[in-house]
C-alpha atoms as one frame of an Amber mdcrd trajectory, in Angstrom:
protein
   7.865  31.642  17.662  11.245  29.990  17.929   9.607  26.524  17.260   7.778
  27.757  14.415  11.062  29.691  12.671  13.451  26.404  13.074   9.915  24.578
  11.794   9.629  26.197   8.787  13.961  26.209   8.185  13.994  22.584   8.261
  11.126  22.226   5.887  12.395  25.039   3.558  15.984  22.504   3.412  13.961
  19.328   2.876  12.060  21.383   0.117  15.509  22.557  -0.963  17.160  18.861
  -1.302  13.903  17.948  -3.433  14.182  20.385  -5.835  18.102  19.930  -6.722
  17.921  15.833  -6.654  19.399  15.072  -3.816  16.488  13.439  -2.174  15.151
  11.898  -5.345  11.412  11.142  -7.011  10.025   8.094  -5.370  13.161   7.763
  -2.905  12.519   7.954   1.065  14.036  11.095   3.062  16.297  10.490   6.170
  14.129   9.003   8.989  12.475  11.227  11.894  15.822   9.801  13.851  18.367
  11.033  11.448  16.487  14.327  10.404  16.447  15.109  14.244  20.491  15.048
  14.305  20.669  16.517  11.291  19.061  19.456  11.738  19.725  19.349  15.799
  15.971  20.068  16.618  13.305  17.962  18.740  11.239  15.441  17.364   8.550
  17.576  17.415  10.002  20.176  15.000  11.176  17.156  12.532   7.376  15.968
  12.641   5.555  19.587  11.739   8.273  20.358   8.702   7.135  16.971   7.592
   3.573  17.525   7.815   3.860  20.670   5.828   5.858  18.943   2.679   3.094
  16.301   3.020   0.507  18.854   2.700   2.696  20.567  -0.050   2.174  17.546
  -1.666   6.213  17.174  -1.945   6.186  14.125   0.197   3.968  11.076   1.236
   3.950   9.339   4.303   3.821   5.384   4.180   3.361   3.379   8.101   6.018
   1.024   7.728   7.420   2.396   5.165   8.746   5.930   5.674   8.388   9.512
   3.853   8.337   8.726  -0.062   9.445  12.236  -2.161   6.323  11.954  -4.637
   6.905  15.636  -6.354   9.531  17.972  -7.038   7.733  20.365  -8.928   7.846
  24.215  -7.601   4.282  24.714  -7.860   2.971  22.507  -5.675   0.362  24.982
  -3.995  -0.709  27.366  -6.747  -3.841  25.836  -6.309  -5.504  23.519  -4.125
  -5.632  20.999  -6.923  -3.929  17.780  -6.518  -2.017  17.082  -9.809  -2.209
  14.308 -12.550   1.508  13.545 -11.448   1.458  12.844  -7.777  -2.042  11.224
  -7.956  -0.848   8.613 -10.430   3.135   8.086  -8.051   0.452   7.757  -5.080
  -0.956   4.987  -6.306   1.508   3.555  -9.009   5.443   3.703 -10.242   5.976
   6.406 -12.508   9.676   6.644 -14.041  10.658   9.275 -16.837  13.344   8.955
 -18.942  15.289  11.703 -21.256  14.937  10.656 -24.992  16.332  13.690 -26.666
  17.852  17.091 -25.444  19.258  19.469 -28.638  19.389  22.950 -29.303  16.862
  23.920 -32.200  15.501  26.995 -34.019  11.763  28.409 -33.266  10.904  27.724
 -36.914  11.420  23.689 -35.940   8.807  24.593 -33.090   5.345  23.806 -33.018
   4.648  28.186 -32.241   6.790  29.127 -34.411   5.437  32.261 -34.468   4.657
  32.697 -30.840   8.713  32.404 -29.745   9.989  34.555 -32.523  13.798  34.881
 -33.326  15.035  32.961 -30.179  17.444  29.921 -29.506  15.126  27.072 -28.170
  16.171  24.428 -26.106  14.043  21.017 -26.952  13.737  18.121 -24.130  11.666
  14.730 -25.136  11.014  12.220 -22.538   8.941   9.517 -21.864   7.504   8.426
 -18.594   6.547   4.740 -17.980   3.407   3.742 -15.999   4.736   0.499 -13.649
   7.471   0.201 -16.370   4.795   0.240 -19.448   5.148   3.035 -21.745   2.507
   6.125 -20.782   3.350   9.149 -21.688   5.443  11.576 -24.519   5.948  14.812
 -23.379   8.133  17.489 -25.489   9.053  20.655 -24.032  10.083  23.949 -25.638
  12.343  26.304 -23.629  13.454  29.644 -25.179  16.693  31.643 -23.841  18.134
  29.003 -22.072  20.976  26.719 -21.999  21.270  22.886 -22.494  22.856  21.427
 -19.032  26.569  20.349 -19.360  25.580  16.919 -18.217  21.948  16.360 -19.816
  21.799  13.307 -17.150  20.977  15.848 -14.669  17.262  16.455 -16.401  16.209
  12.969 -15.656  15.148  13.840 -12.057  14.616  17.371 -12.161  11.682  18.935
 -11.932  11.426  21.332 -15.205  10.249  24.671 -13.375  13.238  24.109 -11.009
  15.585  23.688 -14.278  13.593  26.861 -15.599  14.512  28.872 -12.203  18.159
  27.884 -12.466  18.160  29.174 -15.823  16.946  32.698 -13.949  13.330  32.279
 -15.870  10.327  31.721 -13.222   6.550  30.762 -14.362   4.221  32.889 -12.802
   1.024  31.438 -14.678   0.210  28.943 -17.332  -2.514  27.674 -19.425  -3.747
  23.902 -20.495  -5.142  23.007 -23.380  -6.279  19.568 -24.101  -7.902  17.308
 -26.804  -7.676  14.182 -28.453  -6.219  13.510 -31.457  -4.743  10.574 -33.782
  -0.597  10.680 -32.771   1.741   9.458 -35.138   2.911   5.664 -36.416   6.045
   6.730 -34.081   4.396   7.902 -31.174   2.262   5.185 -31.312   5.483   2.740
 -31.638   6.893   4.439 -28.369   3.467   4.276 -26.331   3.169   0.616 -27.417
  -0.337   1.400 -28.230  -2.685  -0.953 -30.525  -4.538   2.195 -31.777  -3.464
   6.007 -32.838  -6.179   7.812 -30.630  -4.796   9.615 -27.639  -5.018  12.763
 -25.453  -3.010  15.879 -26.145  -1.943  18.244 -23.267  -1.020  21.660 -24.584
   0.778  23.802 -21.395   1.823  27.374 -22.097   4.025  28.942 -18.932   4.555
  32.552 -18.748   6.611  34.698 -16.563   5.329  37.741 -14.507   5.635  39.988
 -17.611   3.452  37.567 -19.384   6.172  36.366 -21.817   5.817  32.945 -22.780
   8.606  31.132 -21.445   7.842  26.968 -21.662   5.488  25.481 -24.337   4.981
  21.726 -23.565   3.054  18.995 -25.686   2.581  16.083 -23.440   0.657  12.802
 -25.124  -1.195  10.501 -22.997  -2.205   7.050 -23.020  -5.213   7.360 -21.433
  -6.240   3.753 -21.745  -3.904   3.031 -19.124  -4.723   5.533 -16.359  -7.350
   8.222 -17.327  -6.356  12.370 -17.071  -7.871  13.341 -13.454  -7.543  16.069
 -10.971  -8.543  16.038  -7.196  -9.519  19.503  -5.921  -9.746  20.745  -1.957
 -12.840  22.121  -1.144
């Protein structure tokens, strides 16, 4: 019981140190060595919280290599579905990159109607596929606050942003669809031709107020939109 509890503490600060940045996207975590000091537990112990981040999907294990941080997003196991994100950094590099960050009104929103009367906070970025432009995603964020140092967004994982803002996603819904983006989305994506897919995400909190709308646009020509699901 006692191995299980330290375990599962160990784990829960490795978790912790993923979501707030300080063991960055695509970095590698302290060795088995240094985790063991760290934490002053057995090998053993350093090995199983491992194992359950891997699992989690927070972290991947490389031979040679060492333990790779390939998601920092909260919602890792909401489902047993693998997600777009940590299937494409398993395979490829995926770096983001904050474009814009400002303070608008809902009526500049694409749901206008759907926020209402509320200050929204608007975050573009754009993540590159092995350094090639891939993807546009725009996010919508009502009642919170723009970071003092916007810097801080380029690592973070938006739901743990969301949380420190004391607003928590308890379900969302996808939409997607393929449409003809714009001569300046199509400038960013570096993309010969205007067709590409839409992602639509809607995240709502536990009272089923809609707290995140995101339009993400996809170059699927360069990696298509997949899922891996556990049976």
């Amino acid at each position: 019981m006692v191995a299980e509890i330290l375990y599962q503490k160990v784990a829960d600060d490795i978790k912790k140190n993923i979501l707030s940045g300080v063991y960055e996207l695509d970095s590698l975590i302290p060795t088995e060595n240094d985790l063991e000091k760290k934490y002053s537990v057995s090998k053993i112990t350093v090995r199983k919280a491992v194992e359950q981040l891997v699992a989690e999907g927070y972290l991947m294990k490389k031979s040679g290599i060492g333990t790779r941080v390939v998601s920092n997003h909260l919602f890792n196991k909401l489902s047993k579905a693998k997600s777009y994100s940590t299937i494409v950094r398993e395979n490829d590099q995926l770096t983001k990159q904050v474009l814009e960050v400002a303070n608008v009104s809902a009526e500049e929103t694409p749901i206008a109607t759907e926020f209402g009367d509320q200050n929204i906070v608007y975050i573009k970025r754009l993540y590159s596929l092995d350094n090639k432009p891939f993807i546009i995603v725009s996010h919508y964020l009502p009642n919170v606050e723009i970071p003092t140092e916007k810097r801080n967004l380029k690592n973070q994982s938006l739901y743990k942003f969301l949380k420190d803002s004391g607003q928590e996603i308890n379900s969302f819904k996808d939409e997607f669809s393929a449409v003809n983006i714009s001569t300046a989305d199509q400038k960013l994506l570096n993309k010969d031709d205007t067709l590409a897919l839409k992602r639509i995400r809607r995240g709502f909190d536990n009272k089923g107020n809609l707290i995140e709308y995101t339009e993400s646009i996809y170059d699927s020509n360069k990696m298509p939109y997949k899922i891996e699901y556990e049976i």
